[in-house]
C-alpha positions, 0 to 999 in steps of 0.5 A: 311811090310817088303821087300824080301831079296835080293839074293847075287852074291854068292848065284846066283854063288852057285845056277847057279853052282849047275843048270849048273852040274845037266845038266852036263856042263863042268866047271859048275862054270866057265860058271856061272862067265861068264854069271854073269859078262856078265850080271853085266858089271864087270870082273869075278875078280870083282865079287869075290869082291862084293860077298855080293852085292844083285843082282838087278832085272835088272840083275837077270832078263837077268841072268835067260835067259841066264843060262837056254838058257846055260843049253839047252846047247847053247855055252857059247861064243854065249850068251856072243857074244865073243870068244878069239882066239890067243890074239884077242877079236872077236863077235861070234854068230849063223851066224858062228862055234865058233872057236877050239882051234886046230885051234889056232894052225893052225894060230900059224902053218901058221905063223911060215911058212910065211917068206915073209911078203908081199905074197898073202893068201887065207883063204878058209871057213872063217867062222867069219874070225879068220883065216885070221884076225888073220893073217892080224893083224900079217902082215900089208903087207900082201895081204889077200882074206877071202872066204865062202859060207855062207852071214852070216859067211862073214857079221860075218867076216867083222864085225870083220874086222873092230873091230879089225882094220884091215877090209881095209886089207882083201878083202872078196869073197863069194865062194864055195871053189875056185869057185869065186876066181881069181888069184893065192896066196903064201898060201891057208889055210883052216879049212873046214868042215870035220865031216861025216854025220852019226857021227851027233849022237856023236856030244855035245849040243853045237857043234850042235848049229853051222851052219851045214854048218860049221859042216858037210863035207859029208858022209865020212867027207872029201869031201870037203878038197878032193874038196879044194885039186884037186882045188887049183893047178889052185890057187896056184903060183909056189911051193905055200903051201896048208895048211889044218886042217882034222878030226880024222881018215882022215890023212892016205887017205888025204895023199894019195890023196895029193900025187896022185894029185902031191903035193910035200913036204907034212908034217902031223903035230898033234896038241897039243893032239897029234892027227895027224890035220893038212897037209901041202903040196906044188904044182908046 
């Protein structure tokens, strides 16, 4: 009697590839290394060099899961538990959107503006913290307060915290925007949700799997920046800066808004793909 051939990392490789682009996934190869490497407990450059290992079915077994849960579209940082954002390993999961790149930029915005290293920050809809984390890890003397809305998002966040050493540095509040927050701060930043309601429809696979508490900002998009922008002067110390990332199409009536609600020096910044993304605006 003779045993079944075993199949190879290779032809797994080939086979989850060619799955993962009949569904129409972005960088279809790219998501099989990952998943494989997460099941076998290697690197992805580890598995270039065992190709012809036979895949044992304890591995194949999760493997199966993970590529048909991938193929129903489900992020690939949530069946990895792990996203990389600004240099920093973070868990990532259901509880919480995974985090854009724009919003990289956002810290790399904030942290070119922080001159004082000792001011008081506040990260408003904090999600799974990477904002204020990150910022708390690049400013040991920093006073940081990280807020959400949602027990979940802030368990995520805390989590975190004490993942990557810095979870007695940055107090955690549970708030509807500025609701339950006391005192006022140097800098309030904020990537809240801003897509409108009725673009659901345009939204992908994957970013439907986020919680739509992170996801929709109301009918129009911006309600809830526009709700951050009149709140914050009331927590805001002296010329203090408000720091917001906005969705497509929402610079011209965000600026607008800031102005009839005497902002001073306020500066729209685009990111990377040139799309107009981020306010910037002093109060008092």
């Amino acid at each position: 009697m003779t045993n079944e051939r075993k199949v190879t990392v290779l032809e797994v490789l080939q086979s989850a590839t060619e799955y993962f682009t009949k569904r129409g996934l972005e960088n279809p190869r790219l998501n099989a290394e990952h998943l494989l490497a997460h099941v076998a407990s290697r690197s992805r450059m580890e598995l270039y060099l065992e190709f012809e290992r036979p895949l044992t079915e304890n591995e194949l077994v999760p493997l199966r899961e993970l590529v048909k849960r991938r193929g129903q579209g489900e992020p690939l940082q949530h069946l990895l538990g792990i996203v990389e954002f600004c240099g920093v390993t973070f868990a990532i999961d259901k509880r919480s959107m995974v985090p854009r790149p724009e919003t990289e930029e956002l810290v790399e915005l904030l942290q070119s503006r922080i001159e004082n290293r000792e001011l008081r920050i506040l990260d408003v809809g904090t999600g799974s913290g990477v904002i204020a984390l990150s910022l708390a890890k690049q400013f040991p003397n920093a006073e940081i307060v990280a807020a959400d809305i949602s027990d979940d998002a802030l368990a995520l966040a805390k989590e975190n915290a004490a993942k990557i050493g810095v979870g007695d540095r940055v107090q955690f509040r549970k708030s509807n925007l500025l609701e339950e927050i006391d005192g006022a701060f140097d800098l309030i930043a904020a990537n809240l949700p801003y897509i409108a309601t009725q673009d659901r429809s345009s939204l992908s696979r994957e970013v439907l799997h986020d919680p739509e508490v992170a996801l929709f900002g109301g009918d129009r998009g911006d309600e809830l920046i526009r709700e951050l922008i009149e709140q914050a002067p009331g927590h805001l110390k002296p010329g203090g800066l408000l720091v917001l990332e906005i969705g497509l199409d929402q610079a011209e009536g965000l600026l607008e808004f800031l102005r009839q609600k005497n902002y001073h020096d306020i500066e729209l910044k685009r990111d990377y793909s040139s799309i107009p993304r981020f306010l910037l605006a002093r109060y008092g």
